[in-house]
N, C-alpha and C positions, 0 to 999 in steps of 0.2 A: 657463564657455564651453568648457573644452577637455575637460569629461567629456560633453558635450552633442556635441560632435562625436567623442568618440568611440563613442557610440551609435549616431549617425546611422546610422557609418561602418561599425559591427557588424553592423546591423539591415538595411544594405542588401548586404554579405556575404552573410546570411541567404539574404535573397531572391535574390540571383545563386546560391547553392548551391541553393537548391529549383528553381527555373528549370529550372538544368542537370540536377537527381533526374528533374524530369519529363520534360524535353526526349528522357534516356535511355529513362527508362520506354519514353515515346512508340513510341521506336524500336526499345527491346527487343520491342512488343507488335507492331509491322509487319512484323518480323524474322518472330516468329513466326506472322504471316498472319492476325494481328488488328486492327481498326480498333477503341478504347476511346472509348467513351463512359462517362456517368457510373455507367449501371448495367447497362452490357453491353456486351459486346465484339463485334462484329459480324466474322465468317465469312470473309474475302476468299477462302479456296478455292474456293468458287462462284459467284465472279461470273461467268466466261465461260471454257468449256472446249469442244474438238471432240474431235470419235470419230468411225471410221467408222460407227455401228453409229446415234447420236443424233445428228449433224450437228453443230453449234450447241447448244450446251447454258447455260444461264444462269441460278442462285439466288442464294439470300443465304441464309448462315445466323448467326447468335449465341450466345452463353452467356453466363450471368451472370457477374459479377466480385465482388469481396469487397466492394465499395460497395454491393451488392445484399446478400448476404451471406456470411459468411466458415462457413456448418457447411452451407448448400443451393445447388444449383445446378440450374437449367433452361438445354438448350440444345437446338438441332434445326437444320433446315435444309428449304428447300423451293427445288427447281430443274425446268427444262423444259427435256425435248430436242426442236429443232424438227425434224428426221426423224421421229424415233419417234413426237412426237406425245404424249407423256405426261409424266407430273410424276411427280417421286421427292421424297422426305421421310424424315424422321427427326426424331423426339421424343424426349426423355428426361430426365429427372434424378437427382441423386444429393444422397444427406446424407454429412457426413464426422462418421464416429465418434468419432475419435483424430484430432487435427492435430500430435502431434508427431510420429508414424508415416506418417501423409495416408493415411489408413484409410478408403476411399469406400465402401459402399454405391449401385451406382448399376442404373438399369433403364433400357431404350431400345424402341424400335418402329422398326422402320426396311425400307421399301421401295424398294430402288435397284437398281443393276446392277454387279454383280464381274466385270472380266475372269477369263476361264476358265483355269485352271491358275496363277494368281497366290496369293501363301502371304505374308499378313504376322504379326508377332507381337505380342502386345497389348500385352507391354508397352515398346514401343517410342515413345519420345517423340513429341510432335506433328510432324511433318517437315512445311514447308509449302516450297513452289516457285514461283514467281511464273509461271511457264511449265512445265508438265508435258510435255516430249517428246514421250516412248514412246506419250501417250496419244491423241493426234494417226491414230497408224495402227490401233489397237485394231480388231476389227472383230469378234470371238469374245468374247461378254457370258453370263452366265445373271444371270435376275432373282432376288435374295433376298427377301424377305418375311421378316423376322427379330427375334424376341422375342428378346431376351436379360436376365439377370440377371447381376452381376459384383461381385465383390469387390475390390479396390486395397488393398496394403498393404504399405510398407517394412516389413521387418522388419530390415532394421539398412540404414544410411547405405549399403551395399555392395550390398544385394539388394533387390531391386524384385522384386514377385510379384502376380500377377492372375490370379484363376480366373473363369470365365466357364460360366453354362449357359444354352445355347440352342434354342429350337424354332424350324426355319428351314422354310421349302417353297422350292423351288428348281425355276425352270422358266427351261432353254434357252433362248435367242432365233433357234437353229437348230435344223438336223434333227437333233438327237444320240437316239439310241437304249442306253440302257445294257440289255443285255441278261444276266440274272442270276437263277438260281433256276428256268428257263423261264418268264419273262418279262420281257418289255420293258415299259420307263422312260422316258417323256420326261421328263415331271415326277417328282416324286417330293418326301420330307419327310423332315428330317434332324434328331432328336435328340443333342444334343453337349453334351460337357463340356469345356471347356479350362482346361491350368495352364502357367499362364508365367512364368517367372523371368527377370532381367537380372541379372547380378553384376559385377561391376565394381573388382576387388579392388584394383586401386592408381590410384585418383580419392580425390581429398581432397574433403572436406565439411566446414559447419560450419554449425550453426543460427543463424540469424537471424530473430530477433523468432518463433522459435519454428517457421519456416520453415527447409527443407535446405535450403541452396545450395552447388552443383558449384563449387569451388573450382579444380581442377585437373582437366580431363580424362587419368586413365593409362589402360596397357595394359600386356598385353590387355586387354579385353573378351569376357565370353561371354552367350550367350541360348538358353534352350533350353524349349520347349517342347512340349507332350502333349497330343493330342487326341483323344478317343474318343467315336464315333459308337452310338449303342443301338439296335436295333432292337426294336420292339414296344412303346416307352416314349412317350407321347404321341403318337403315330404314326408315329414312326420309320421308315426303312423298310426301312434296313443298318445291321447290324455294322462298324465299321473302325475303325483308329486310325491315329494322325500322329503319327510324333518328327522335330521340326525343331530344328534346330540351327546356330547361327553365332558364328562368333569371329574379332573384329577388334584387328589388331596393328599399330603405329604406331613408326616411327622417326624421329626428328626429329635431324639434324644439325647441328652450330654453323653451317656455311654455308645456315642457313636453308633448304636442302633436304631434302623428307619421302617417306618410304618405305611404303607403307601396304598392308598384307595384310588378304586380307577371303576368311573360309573358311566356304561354307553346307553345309549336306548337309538331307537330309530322307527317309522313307521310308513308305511307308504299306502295309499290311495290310490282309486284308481286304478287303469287297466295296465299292471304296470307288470312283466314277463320275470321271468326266474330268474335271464341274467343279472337284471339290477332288485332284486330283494334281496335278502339278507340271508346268510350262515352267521355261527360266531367264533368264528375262527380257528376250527376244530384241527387234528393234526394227530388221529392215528388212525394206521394204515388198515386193510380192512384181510387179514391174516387171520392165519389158525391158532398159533403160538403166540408166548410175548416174547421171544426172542425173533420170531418174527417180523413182530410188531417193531424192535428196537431202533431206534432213531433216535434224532436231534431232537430236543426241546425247544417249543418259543419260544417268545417272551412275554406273548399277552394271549396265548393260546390253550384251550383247552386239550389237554394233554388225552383224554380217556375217548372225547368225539371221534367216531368215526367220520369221516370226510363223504360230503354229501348224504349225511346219516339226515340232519335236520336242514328245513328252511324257514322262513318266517316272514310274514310281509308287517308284525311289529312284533319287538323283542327288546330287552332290558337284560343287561351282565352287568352283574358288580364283582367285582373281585379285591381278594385283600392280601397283601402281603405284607411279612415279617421278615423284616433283614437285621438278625442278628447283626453285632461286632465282629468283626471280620478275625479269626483265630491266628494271633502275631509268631508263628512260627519263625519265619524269617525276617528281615526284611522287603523280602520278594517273595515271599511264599507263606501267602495268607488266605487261605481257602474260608469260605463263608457260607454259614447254617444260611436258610429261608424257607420261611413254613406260607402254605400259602392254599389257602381257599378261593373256588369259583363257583358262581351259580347264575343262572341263565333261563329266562322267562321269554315264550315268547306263545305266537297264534297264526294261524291265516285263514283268511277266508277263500273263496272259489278255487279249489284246490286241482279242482277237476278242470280245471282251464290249461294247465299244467301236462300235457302229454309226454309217453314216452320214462321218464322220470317217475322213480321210487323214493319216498322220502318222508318223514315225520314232522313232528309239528313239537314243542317245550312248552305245551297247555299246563302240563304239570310240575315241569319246575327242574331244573336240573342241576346236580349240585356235583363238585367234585373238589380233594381236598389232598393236599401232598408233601411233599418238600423235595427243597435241592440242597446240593452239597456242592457248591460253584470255587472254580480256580482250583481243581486238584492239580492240574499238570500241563500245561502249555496252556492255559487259558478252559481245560474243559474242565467237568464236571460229571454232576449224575443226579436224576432224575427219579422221583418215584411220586406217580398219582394213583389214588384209587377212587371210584364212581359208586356213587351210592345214592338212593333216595329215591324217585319215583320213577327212572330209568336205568336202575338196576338189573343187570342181566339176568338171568339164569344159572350160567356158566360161569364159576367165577374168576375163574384168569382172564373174562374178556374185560372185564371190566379194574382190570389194573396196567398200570402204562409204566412202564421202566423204561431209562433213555436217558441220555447224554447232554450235557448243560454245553456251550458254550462262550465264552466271555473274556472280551481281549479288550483289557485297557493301554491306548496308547500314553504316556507318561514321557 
């Protein structure tokens, strides 16, 4: 009797520790902006987003999961903006070569819309947000139309690298004119090769069941990548290249207070058009009022920029934040000080090749400095930046940005 009870007693152990595997899973997979089912993971990025440009915008997209299979993967997306009146999509799949490396082989097809001067890098983890800000005021889009091929492949536990080649066309959803060679571009078609690396030399890892997993996020952090544009190569239509680059640094103090540096730069060559130079991430709205103005805060945005105020064909942000100890009110309700500084350098040349388009240059330097009051009440917050320094307005309510933090930790 008492080896019979202690079976029971193991056997339902068992199942309370599976429970809790899945129950985590579960939550690891919402975390990352996936809804799992048995043999796909459903998309939650595109359920419901606005833009000035699409209104209303709402899809669903998926990807396989390892219950489907663990060496191929189909995934894609299909969404409609009810402004614009049109559907965007993307298909694609990949085989994996090598699973101790996670060596993909992957191809896509994809027609949607890039805000214009916006620069991410590939191989940047899935970042998902349950509420997208900045994306709220967007109003400057060019359509992609974009074939790509890409390669994925750790080459040690430290370096993450992705090459990617693609034939893209690329047509404004405004009046832009690139003018170049004596003549003028609205549209145009872009031949590109990109190599990305992420390295990450003091994060621990260790494999599991033949899978890495991040043990310890260190720092720094760097990511640097290269892009080069051909012309005359499946239609191409310019010569240019892109070196981008950033490095994130982190301090963490016994009094649970974090220090966190975050340094981009990037430069481009070459006859390279407005849609791919650079902004830096600006995100307010271009109103009379600052309760006009009031919105959502980023997370790596400049709070006080007007949108399509600057552009830049090379440019340097460093920014600095302070994140207080989180204020232990409750045990659920601990709201948290962060002070936080940005500043942003940048230039261009041939400016006049640029049609159509109003826009400045950060020759002078641009600084802006604030804080949040994060986790007041359902996960939001509150915002206060003000601009000062050598694009300092006149006016001085334009140059202060009040607005809404917000921040929702799954637990």
């Amino acid at each position: 009797m008492f080896v019979q009870s202690q079976t029971v007693s193991t056997s339902s152990q068992n199942n309370t520790k599976q429970d809790s595997l899945r129950r985590r899973a579960f939550i690891t997979n919402i975390g990352n902006g996936y809804f799992p089912t048995k043999y796909f993971n459903f998309d939650l990025r595109y359920l419901v987003k606005f833009n000035q440009y699409e209104g209303f915008r709402t899809g669903l997209g998926a990807i396989t999961n390892d219950a489907f299979s663990n060496r191929y993967r189909v995934n894609g997306y299909l969404s409609y903006g009810f402004r614009d009146n049109r559907f965007k999509y993307s298909i694609g799949g990949g085989t994996r070569v090598r699973p101790r490396s996670n060596t993909w082989i992957n191809a896509a097809y994809t027609d949607d819309l890039q805000e214009t001067g916006s620069s991410t890098f590939l191989t940047d983890k899935r970042f998902f947000q349950l509420f997208q800000p900045r994306l709220l005021n967007i109003d400057l889009f060019h359509r992609l139309i974009n074939r790509t091929i890409s390669l994925e492949h750790r080459i040690s536990p430290h370096l993450l690298s992705e090459i990617q080649l693609a034939s893209t066309d690329v047509l404004p959803t405004y009046s832009y004119l690139f003018f170049v060679d004596n003549q003028f571009y609205h549209d145009f078609d872009l031949t590109t090769s990109i190599v990305s690396l992420q390295w990450s030399p003091f994060s621990r890892y260790e494999y599991v069941n033949d899978k890495l997993k991040e043990l310890k996020k260190g720092f720094p952090q760097f990511t640097l990548q290269y892009t080069q544009s051909y012309k005359d190569i499946f239609g191409g239509n310019f010569n240019f290249l892109k070196l981008d680059f950033r490095s994130i640094y982190q301090i963490e103090y016994p009094n649970a207070s974090v220090t966190k540096f975050t340094l981009r730069a990037g430069i481009a060559k070459g006859k390279t058009p407005l849609t791919h130079l650079y902004h830096t991430y600006p995100n307010n709205i271009t109103k009379e009022t600052i309760l006009q103005r009031f919105s959502v805060a980023g997370l790596n945005s400049f709070e006080t920029m007007y949108f399509n105020e600057f552009f830049s064909d090379r440019f340097t942000t460093l920014q600095l934040k302070h994140f207080f100890k989180p204020f232990k009110i409750t045990e659920r309700y601990q709201p948290q000080l962060v002070l936080i500084t940005r500043y942003a350098v940048g230039d261009m040349d041939h400016i006049d090749r640029h049609q159509n388009v109003t826009f400045g240059t950060l020759d002078k330097g641009y600084t802006e400095s604030g804080l949040e009051i994060n986790k007041l009440l359902f996960g939001f917050g509150l915002s206060f930046a003000y601009r000062y320094g050598a694009y300092h307005l006149p006016r001085e309510e334009d140059n202060i940005a009040l607005k809404f933090t917000f921040n929702l930790t799954l637990r």
